[in-house]
N, C-alpha and C positions, 0 to 999 in steps of 0.2 A: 742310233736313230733317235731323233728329238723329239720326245711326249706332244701330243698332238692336242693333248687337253689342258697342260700346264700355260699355254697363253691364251687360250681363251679365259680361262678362271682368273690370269693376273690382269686383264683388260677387263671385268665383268662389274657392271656399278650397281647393280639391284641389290646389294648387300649395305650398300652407304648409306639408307635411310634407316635402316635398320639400328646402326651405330650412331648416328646422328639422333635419333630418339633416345638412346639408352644416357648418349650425355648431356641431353636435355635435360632430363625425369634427373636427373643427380643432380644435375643444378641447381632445379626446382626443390627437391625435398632439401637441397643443403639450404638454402633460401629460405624453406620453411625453418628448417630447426635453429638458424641467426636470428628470425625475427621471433621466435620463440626464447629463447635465451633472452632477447633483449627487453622483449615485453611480460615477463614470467616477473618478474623483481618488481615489476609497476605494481601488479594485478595480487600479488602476494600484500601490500602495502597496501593499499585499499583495501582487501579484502579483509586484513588483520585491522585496519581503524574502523573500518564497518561493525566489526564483529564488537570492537571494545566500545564503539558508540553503543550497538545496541546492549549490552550488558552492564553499560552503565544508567540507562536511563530508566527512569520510573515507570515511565507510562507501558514498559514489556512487564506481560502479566503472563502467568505460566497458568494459567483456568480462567474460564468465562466468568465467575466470578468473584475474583480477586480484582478484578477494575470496579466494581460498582463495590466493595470492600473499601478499597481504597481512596473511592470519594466521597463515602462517608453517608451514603442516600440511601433511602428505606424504601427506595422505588424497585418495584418486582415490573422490570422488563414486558411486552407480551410479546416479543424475539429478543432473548437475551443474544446472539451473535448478531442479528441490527443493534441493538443497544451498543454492546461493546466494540461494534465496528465503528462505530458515529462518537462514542467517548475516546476511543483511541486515535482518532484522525484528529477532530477537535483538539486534542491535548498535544498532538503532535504539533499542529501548526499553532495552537495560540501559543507554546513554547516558543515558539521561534525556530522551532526545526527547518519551517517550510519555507525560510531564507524571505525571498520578495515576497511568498503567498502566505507572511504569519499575521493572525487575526490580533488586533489588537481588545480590550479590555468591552469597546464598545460594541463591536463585531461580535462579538462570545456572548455580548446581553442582547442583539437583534436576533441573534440566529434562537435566545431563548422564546425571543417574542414571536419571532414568524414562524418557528414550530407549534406554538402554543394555539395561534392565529388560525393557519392551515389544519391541525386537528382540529380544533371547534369550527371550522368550513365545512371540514370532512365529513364530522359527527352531523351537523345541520342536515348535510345533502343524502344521510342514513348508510354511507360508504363504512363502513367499521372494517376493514383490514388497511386501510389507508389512515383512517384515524389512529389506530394505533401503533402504524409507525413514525406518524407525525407526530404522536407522544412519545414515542420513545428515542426522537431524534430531539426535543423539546427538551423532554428530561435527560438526556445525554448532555446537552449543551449548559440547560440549568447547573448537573454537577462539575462540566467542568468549569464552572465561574464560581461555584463553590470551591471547586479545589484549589484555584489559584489564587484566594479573597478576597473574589468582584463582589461588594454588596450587590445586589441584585432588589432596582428599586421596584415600586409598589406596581408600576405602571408593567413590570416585566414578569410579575408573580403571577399571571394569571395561567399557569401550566398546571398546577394544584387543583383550580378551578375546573380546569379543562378536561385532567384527569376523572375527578368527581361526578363532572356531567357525564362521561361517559360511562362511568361505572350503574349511574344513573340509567340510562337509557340502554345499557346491557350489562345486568344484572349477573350475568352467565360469564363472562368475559371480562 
């Protein structure tokens, strides 16, 4: 007598999607791991010339004040990490790191003057936490035109000045 269950089971399709996803999900991850292979050797290469740019360049400082060391200025910050974030950008692009966005010689002496400018606005309008980070974005930029051996003319020195007055009208600060 003929199994009475064995053709319905070999006629039965509710099992087929079941199979049809297991060799999708394969395809898929073998898919992932080809374009993982292919793109792993890019991403190594970049990420090894990254790593030798930054270990070559001056401007990585291993302490906050190893950059204001480095350029040579007697100026005491009032946020040494604004200071040093605004010296290290500065340095970065007036290098030419910044490709199309690098500052050239004159750029590095405006950004001393409208620093200097905008802190003496600031001090004016009696803001003192604004003023001193317009001096410290001021004096950031002063050193880095020191660092790189932009004279820095009479008309651009007035950050010294700026400094003074404010020390002038807070004492404490």
């Amino acid at each position: 007598m003929p199994d009475p269950i064995q053709p319905s089971f070999l006629e039965a399709e509710s099992g087929a999607v079941t199979v049809d996803w297991v060799v999708l999900t394969a395809a898929l991850v073998g898919l992932g791991l080809a374009v993982m292979g292919v793109v792993s050797t890019g991403v190594q290469d970049v990420s090894g010339d990254m790593q030798s740019q930054l270990e070559a360049d001056d401007i990585i400082a291993t302490s906050f004040g190893a950059i204001a060391d480095a350029a040579g200025s007697a100026y005491s910050a009032f946020n040494q990490l604004h200071y040093d974030g605004q010296y290290s950008g500065l340095m970065t692009y007036a290098d030419g790191v910044g490709g199309a966005y690098a500052f050239s010689d004159a750029d590095v002496l405006a950004f001393v003057a409208s620093g200097a400018a905008d802190a003496a606005e600031a001090l004016s309008s009696g803001n003192q936490s604004l003023a001193q980070e317009y001096i410290d974005y001021a004096a950031a930029s002063r050193d880095v035109a020191v660092a790189r051996g932009i004279e820095i003319p009479e008309e651009h020195a007035t950050i010294d000045a700026t400094i003074a007055a404010y020390h002038e009208a807070y004492p404490e600060g």
